[in-house]
ZAMARGU-4260 file (C-alpha; in steps of 0.2 Angstrom, whole numbers, plus 5000, padded with zeros to 4 digits):
<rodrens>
0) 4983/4961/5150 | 4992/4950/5140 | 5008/4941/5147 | 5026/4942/5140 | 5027/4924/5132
5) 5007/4927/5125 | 5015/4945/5119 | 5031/4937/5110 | 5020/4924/5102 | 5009/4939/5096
10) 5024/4947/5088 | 5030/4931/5080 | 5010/4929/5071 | 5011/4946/5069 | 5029/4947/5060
15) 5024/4932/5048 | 5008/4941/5043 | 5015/4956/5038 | 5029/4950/5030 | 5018/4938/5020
20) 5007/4953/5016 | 5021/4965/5011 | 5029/4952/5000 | 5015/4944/4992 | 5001/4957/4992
25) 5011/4974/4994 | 5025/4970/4982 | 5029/4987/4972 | 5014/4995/4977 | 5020/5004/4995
30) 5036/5009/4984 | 5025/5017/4970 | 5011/5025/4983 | 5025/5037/4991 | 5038/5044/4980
35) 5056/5048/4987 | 5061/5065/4991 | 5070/5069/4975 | 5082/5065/4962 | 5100/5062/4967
40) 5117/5059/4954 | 5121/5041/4951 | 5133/5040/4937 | 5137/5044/4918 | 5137/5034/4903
45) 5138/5038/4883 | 5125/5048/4878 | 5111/5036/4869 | 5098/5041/4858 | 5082/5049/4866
50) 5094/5054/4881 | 5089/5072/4889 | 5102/5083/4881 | 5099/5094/4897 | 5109/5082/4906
55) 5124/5081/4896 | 5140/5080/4906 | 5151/5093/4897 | 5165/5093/4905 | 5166/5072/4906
60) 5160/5075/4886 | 5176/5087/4882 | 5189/5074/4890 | 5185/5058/4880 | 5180/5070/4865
65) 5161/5061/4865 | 5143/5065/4873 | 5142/5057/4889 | 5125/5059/4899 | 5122/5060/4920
70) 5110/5048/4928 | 5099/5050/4941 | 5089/5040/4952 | 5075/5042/4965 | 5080/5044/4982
75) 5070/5033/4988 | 5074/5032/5008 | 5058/5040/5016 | 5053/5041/5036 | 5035/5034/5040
80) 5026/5038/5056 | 5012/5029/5064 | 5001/5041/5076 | 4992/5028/5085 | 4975/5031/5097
85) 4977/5021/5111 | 4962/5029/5123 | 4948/5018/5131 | 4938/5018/5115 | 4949/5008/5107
90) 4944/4992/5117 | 4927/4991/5109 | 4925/4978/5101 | 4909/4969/5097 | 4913/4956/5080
95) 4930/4950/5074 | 4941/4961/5084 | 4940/4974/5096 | 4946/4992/5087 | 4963/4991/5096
100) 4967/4973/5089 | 4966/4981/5073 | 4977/4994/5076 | 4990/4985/5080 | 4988/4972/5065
105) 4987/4985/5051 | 5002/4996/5062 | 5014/4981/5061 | 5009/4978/5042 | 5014/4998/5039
110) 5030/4995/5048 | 5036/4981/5040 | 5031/4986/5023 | 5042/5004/5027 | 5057/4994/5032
115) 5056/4980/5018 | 5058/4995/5006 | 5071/5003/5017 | 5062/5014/5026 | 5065/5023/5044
120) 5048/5020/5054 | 5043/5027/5071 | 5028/5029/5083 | 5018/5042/5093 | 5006/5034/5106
125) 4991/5048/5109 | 4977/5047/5122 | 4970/5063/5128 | 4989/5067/5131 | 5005/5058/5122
130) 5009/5045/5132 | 5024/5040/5121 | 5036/5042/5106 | 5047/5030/5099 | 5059/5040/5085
135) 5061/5031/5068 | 5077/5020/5065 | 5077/5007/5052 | 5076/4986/5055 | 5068/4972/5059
140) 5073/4975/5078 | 5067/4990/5078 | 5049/4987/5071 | 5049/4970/5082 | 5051/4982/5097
145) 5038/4994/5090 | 5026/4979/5087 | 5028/4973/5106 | 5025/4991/5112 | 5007/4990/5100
150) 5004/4973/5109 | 5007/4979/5127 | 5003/4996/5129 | 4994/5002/5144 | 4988/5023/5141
155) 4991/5031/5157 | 4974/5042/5152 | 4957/5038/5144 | 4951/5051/5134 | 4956/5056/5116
160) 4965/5072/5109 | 4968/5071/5090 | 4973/5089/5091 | 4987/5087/5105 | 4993/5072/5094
165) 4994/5082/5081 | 5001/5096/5087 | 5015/5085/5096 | 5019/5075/5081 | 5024/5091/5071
170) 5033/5099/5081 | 5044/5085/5085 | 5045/5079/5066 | 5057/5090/5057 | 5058/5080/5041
175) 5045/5078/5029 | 5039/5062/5032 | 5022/5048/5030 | 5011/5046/5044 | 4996/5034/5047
180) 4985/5042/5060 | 4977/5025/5066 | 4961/5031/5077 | 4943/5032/5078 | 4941/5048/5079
185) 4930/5051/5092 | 4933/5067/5095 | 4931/5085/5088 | 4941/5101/5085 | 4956/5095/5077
190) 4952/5105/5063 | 4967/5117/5063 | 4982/5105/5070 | 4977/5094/5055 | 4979/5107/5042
195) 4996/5111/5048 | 5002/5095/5049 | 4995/5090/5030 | 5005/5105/5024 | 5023/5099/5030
200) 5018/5079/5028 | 5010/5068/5018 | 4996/5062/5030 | 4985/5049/5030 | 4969/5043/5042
205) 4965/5026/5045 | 4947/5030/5054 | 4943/5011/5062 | 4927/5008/5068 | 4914/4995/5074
210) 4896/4986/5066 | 4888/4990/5083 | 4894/5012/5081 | 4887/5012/5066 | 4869/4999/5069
215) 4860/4995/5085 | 4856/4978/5087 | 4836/4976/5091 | 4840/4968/5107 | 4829/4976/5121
220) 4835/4989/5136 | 4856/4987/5137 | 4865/4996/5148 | 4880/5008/5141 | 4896/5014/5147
225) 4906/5028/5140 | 4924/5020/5140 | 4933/5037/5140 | 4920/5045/5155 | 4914/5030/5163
230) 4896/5038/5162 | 4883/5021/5161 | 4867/5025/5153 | 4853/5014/5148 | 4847/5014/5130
235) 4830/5004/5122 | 4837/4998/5108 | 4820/4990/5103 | 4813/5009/5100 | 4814/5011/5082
240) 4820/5030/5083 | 4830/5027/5097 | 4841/5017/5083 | 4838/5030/5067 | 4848/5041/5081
245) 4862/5032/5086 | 4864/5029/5065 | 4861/5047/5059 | 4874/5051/5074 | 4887/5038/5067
250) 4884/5047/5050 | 4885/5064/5053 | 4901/5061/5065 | 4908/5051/5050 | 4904/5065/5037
255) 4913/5078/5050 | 4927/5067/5046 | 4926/5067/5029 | 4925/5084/5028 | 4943/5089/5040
260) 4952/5077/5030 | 4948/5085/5013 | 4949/5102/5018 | 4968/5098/5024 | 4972/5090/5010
265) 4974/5074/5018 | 4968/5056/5013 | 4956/5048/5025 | 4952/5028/5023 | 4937/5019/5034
270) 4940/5002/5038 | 4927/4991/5050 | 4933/4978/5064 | 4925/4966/5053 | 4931/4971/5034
275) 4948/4965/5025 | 4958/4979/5029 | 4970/4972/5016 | 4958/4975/5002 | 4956/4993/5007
280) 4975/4998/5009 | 4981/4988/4994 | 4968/4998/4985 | 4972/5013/4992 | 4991/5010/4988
285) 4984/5006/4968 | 4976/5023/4969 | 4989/5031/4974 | 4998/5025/4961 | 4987/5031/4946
</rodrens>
């Protein structure tokens, strides 16, 4: 467990990164992924050529005894939420970072991109239960305090209930709002409560996962522990099928996936421990885009 000055320097690293990120990397291309939630008056001017003629201000037109036309703009303010999986699977970790490192990086890079583009943000922390909510405000003190929450969170429970999470998060989320479910799914049945939530939101998965869940090493007998159960098993990974399992298992569990996801509606990105998840939002945001 990290202490409090370690979790403060954290924040600091953290804070730079993402701010470098979301000037440099993200500039424009969050703001053009997630369109406002309408159009909202702005002002009139004289009528110029190629205006709209469906928005000609009649009444302004009639008292200066010339066309004058309304303008609108984008309202742009939007709420993000980041559902975050904070269960014993998380700390796996077996290359660059441990699943729950990541998390919390590419969380802090969504926060501070929604409020450099003056956007509310807020967090749901799920295990098997929700352990905690933090409604969405705007500012830098805010997403500092969310970031020190992603750093030092300790899940009260060990499992993983992507349905309960769901469930949770729309029913407590009147507003139509983004949300980054940050996870790696190990879990089934979520099916429904994902469907739901798709319709009233514009949801997006972050499924983050490990080399060693996809590929076993050739390394001889290893002893396993299920992080969630605490069940230890012993598995040889020097027998050939024994590997071709564990890989078609990762497969199938990823097509599963896949599968929810498009049949919601919803958009579902795959990033490993040991990738540049920069690379794979900033394309996502570009895709978005066209």
């Amino acid at each position: 467990m990290l202490t409090t000055t370690e979790i403060l320097k954290k924040v600091r690293e953290l804070e730079i990164k993402s701010k470098r990120l979301t000037r440099h990397i993200f500039t424009g291309e969050y703001h053009s992924a997630f369109k406002g939630r309408g159009m909202h008056f702005k002002e009139v001017r004289e009528y110029q050529a190629g205006d709209d003629p469906r928005f000609i201000d009649w009444n302004v037109s009639a008292r200066f005894n010339h066309p004058f036309s309304k303008m609108f703009e984008e309202e742009r303010e939007l709420t993000v939420m980041l559902i975050v999986d904070v269960s014993a699977s998380s700390l796996f970790g077996t290359t660059h970072a441990r699943k729950k490192d990541l998390i919390t990086e590419i969380g802090a890079v969504l926060a501070f991109s929604a409020i450099s583009n003056n956007d509310k943000v807020g967090l749901i922390f799920f295990s098997d239960k929700v352990e905690k909510m933090i409604p969405p405000k705007k500012g830098r003190d805010h997403v500092l305090y969310m970031v020190r929450e992603l750093l030092s969170m300790q899940p009260k429970q060990k499992g993983t209930n992507l349905g309960e999470a769901l469930r949770r998060f729309t029913n407590s989320t009147r507003q139509q709002c983004i949300a980054f479910l940050l996870s790696d799914f190990l879990d089934t049945g979520f099916n429904d409560a994902l469907k739901v939530a798709g319709r009233k939101h514009d949801l997006i998965g972050i499924k983050i996962y490990d080399k060693m869940e996809m590929q076993l090493p050739d390394a001889g007998m290893m002893l396993a522990e299920d992080a969630e159960t605490g069940q230890q098993f012993y598995v040889d990974t020097s027998d050939f099928l024994v590997r071709q399992k564990h890989q078609s298992g990762f497969f199938r569990h990823t097509e599963y996936c896949k599968q929810v996801f498009t049949q919601a509606g919803c958009d579902l990105l795959h990033i490993r421990t040991d990738e540049d998840y920069v690379k794979v939002l900033q394309k996502f945001f570009i895709g978005r885009n066209k």
